[in-house]
N, C-alpha and C positions, 0 to 999 in steps of 0.2 A: 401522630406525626403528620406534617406537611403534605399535600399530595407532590411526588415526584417531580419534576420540571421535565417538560420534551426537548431533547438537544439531537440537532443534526451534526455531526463531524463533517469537514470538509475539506478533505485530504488526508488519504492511506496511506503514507508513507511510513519511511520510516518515525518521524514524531508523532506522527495522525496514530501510528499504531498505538502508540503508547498513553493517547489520549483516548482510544477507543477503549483500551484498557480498563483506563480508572473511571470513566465515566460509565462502564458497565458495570464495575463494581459499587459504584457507588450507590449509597441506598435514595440522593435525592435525588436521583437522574433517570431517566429512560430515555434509552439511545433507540431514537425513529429512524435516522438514517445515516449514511455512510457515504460523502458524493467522493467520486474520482476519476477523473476521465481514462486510464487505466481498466478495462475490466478484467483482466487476470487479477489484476491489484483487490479488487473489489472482490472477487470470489476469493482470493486468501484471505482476505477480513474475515467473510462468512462461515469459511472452514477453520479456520483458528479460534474465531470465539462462538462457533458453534452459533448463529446467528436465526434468531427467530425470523419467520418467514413476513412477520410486521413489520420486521427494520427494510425501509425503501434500501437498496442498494443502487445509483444511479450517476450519471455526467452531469446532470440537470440542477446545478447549484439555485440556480433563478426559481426554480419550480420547488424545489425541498423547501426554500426561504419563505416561497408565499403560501406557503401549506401556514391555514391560522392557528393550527394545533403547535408551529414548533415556537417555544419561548427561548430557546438559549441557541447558540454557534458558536461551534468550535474550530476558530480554523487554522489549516497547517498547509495551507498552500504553498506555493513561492512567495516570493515577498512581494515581486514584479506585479505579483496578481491579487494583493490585498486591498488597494482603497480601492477598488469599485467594489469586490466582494463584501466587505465593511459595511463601506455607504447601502448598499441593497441590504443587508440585513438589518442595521439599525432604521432605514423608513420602513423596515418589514415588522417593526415593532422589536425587533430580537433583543435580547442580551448576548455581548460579544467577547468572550476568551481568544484573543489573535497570537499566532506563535510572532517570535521579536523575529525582524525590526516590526515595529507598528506600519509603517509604510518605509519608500525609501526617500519621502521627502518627506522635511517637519513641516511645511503649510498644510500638506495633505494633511497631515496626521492633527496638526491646529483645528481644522476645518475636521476632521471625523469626531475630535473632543467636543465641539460645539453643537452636533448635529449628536449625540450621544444626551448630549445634556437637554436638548428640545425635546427629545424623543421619549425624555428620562430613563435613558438605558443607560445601562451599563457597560460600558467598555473596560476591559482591564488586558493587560499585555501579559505573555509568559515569559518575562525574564526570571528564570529559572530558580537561578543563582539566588535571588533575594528569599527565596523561601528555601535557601539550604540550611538546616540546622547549625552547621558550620561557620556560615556567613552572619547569621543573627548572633551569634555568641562569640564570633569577632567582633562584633558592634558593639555589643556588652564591656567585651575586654578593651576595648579603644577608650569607650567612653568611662571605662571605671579607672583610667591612666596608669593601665598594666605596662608602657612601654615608656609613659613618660612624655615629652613634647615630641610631637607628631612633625618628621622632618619630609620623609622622600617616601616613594615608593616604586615596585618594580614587579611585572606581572611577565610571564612567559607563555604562550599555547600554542604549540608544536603538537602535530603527528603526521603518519600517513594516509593523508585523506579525513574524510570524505572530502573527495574534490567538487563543488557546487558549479553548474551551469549558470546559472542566474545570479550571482553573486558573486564577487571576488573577495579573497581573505580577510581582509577588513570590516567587507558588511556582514560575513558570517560566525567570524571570533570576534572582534573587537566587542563587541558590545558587552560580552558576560561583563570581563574586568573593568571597564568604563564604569556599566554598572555597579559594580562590584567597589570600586576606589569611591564613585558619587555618594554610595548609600554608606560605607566608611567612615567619610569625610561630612558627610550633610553639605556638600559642596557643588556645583559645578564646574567645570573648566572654565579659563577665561581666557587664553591661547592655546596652542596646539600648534604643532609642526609633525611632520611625517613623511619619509622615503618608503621606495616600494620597487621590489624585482620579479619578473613574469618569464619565468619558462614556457609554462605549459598551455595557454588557452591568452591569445591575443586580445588585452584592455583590460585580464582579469588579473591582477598581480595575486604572485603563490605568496609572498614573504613579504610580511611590512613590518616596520620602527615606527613608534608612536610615542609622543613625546605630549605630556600633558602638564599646564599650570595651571593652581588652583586660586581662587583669592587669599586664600590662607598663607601661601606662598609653598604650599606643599608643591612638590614636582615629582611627577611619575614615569616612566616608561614603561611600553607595551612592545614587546616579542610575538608576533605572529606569522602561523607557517602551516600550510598546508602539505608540502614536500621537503618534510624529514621527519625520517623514521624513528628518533630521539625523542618521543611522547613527555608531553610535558604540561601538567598544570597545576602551575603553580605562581602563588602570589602573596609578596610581602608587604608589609609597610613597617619603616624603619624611623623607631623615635631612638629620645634622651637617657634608654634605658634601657633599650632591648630591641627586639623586630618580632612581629605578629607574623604569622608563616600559615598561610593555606595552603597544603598538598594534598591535592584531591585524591594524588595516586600512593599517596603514604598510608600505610597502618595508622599511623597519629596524623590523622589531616591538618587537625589547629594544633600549632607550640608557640610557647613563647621562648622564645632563645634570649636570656635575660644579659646584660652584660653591659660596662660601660668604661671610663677611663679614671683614673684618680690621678690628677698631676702632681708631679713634686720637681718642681725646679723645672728645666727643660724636659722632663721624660713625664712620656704618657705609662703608666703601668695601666692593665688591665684589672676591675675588679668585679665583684657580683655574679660571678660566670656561672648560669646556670640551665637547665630548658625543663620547661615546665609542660605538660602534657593539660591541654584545657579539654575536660570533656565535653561532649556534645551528645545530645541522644539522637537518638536510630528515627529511618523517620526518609519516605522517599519524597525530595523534593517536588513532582510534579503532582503528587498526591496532594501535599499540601498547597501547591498553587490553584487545582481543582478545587478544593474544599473550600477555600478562600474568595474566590471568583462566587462559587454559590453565595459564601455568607454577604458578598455586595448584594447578591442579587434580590436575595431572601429580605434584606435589611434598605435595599435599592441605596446604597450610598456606595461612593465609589471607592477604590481601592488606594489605602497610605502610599503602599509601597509601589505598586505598580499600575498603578492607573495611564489612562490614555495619554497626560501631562507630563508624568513622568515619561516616557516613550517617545515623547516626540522632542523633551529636552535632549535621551539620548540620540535620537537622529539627528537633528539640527549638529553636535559634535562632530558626527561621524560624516556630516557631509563638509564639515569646518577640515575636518583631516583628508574628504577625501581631497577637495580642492587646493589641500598644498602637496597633495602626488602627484596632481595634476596641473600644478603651475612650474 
């Protein structure tokens, strides 16, 4: 076997946790350090995974990065505080896993893909979503024409909280389903429109409408909400035969609810009515976007699904959407 790769994490929160996680479990990784400017944050890393006394624990992102021992970063920062953190580790030589957005502007994120590519590092993004078992076997079922011709679709994400300082609703949900409908459709948006309502924190709207068109002429809508307690993710796309239904929070996450019209004269009758349970295997999505990230790294080619490119297509939308809340 391979010798292990050294990966510093670079933010304990709560996703940093969950990266410190699987990259201590993993057998290609040795985790050297933990940064976060937090030091209670930093001593519950230690005490929860029981932390060798080798792993740096520290604020000093700049100094973990130029340690010539660490090859890979992992980071879970805010978003606010990604392209410089980025750009320092890829001329640090690094290989880079960044939690989404990639930055909060696509030039930024243009200019970190280039500089990834000089460097011949690896950059790849955690959009989650695309390595959900779930989500690849909708993709399966889309492209095998389980539903027939591909018309509309409609995404919901609702709960209470987590409410984000650094972000508003938009930069922090939009993106799964954006995601989620792009890697669907093998498509990008080619307009967009969107409203937006702010209670709670002044320039950060709680609740946005997202209104998406495809070149396909597919058209989508996006429900998002950080204040309501009506928990909700879920997301369909509705063809010539049925609707593909992901409910993250169901027993049967993927159905297909099969069903269409038969005409006779002026009446639509309903026929075909039926819902099919599509299974999926077991299998935690950030595990496999860890495992993933290594196989670029190991192979040094970048990532199909979520590479740097992909990431800054999705930002470049989301700053398309944020500009019509803002006009």
């Amino acid at each position: 076997m391979d010798k292990p790769f050294k990966i510093a994490i670079l933010g304990a929160g709560r996703w940093g946790n969950h990266l410190i996680r699987n990259f201590l479990e993993h057998p290609q990784t040795e985790v050297v350090a933990v940064v976060d400017p937090n030091p209670s944050r930093r001593e519950a890393m230690k005490n929860r995974y029981n932390l060798s006394e080798l792993v740096q624990l520290t604020d000093d992102w700049q100094g973990v990065l130029a340690r010539p021992e660490v090859e890979l970063a992992a980071i879970a920062t805010p978003a606010s505080t990604h392209y410089n953190i980025i750009k320092y580790a890829l001329t640090q030589k690094c290989h880079v896993l960044a939690e989404k957005p990639l930055t909060l502007d696509a030039e930024e994120c243009l200019e970190l893909c280039h500089l990834a590519e000089s460097q011949q590092r690896q950059l790849v993004v955690d959009h989650t979503y695309l390595f959900h078992p779930v989500v690849q076997r909708g993709k399966e079922a889309l492209s095998s024409g389980a539903i027939g011709e591909l018309r509309y679709g409609y995404a919901t994400r609702t709960h209470l909280g987590p409410v984000r300082q650094d972000v508003d609703a938009l930069w922090d949900l939009a993106i799964h389903d954006l995601a989620i409908f792009n890697h669907w459709l093998g498509e990008t948006p080619v307009e967009v429109d969107a409203t937006a309502d702010t209670w709670l924190q002044p320039d950060l709207p709680d609740v946005v409408w997202v209104k998406l068109l495809y070149p396909s002429g597919f058209k989508a809508t996006i429900h998002l909400c950080w204040l309501n307690p009506d928990k909700q993710r879920r997301l369909a796309v509705v063809g010539s035969q049925g609707t593909l239904i992901f409910d993250e929070l169901s027993a049967d996450p993927l159905i297909v609810q099969q069903g269409q019209f038969e005409i006779q004269g002026s009446n639509f009758t309903p026929v075909g009515m039926n819902r099919e349970v599509l299974a999926t295997p077991p299998g935690e999505p950030l595990k496999e976007v860890c495992d993933r990230f290594l196989q670029c790294v190991r192979h040094n080619q970048p990532s199909p699904h979520s590479s740097g490119w992909v990431a800054a297509d999705l930002v470049r939308t989301l700053q398309q959407i944020q500009a019509k809340i803002n006009s």
